[in-house]
N, C-alpha and C positions, 0 to 999 in steps of 0.2 A: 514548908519548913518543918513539919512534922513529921514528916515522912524521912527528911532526913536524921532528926533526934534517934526515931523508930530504928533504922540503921545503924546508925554507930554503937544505940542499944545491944542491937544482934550482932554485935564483931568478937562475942563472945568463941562462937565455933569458927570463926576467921583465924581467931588465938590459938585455937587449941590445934588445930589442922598445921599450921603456922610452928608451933612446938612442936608437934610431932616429926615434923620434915628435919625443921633444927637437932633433933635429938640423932640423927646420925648423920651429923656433920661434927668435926673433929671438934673438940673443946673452943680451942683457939679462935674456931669462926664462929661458934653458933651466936653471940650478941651480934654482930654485922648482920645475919641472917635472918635473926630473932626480926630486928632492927624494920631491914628493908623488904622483909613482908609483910609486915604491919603496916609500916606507911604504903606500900605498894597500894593494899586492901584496902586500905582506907581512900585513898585518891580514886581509885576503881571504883567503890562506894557511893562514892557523893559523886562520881561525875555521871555515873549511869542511872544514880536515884534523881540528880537534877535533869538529866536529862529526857528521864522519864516522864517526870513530873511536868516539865517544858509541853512534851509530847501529848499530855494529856487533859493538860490547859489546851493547849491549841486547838487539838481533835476532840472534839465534845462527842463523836463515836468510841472511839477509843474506851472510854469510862464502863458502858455496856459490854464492852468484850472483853474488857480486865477484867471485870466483875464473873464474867460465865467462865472464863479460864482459871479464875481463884476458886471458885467452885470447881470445877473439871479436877482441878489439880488436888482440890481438899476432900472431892470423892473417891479418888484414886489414891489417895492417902489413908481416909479411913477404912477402906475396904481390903488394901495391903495389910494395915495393923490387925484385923479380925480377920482374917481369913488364915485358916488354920494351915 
């Protein structure tokens, strides 16, 4: 359940990506637009984090190679940021 809180936390750059696509759609539509990708992202959201989460209860492997792929993915993050 925290994992999902974590989530809706970050739908921050959901917003923003979300406004930007809105912003050149015509006046008239951008709330419908605003609207239904927001709830889009957020339904996607929680049903890929519960599903995840399903998946990670279940497979007690799983947890270990979440773990080495968050790392994988967080070294290849800081070494793009520093690297000139």
């Amino acid at each position: 359940m925290l994992i999902a809180f974590t989530d809706i936390a970050l739908q921050l750059d959901n917003a923003i990506a979300i406004s930007s696509v809105a912003s050149t759609v015509p006046a008239s539509h951008r709330l419908p637009v605003l609207a239904g990708g927001v709830l889009l992202a957020a339904v996607c959201l929680l049903g890929f984090t519960l599903v995840g989460s399903l998946l990670v209860e279940r497979l007690t492997w799983l947890k270990p190679v979440a773990g080495v792929v968050l790392i994988v993915i967080g070294s290849k993050l800081a070494i793009d940021f520093f690297r000139p």
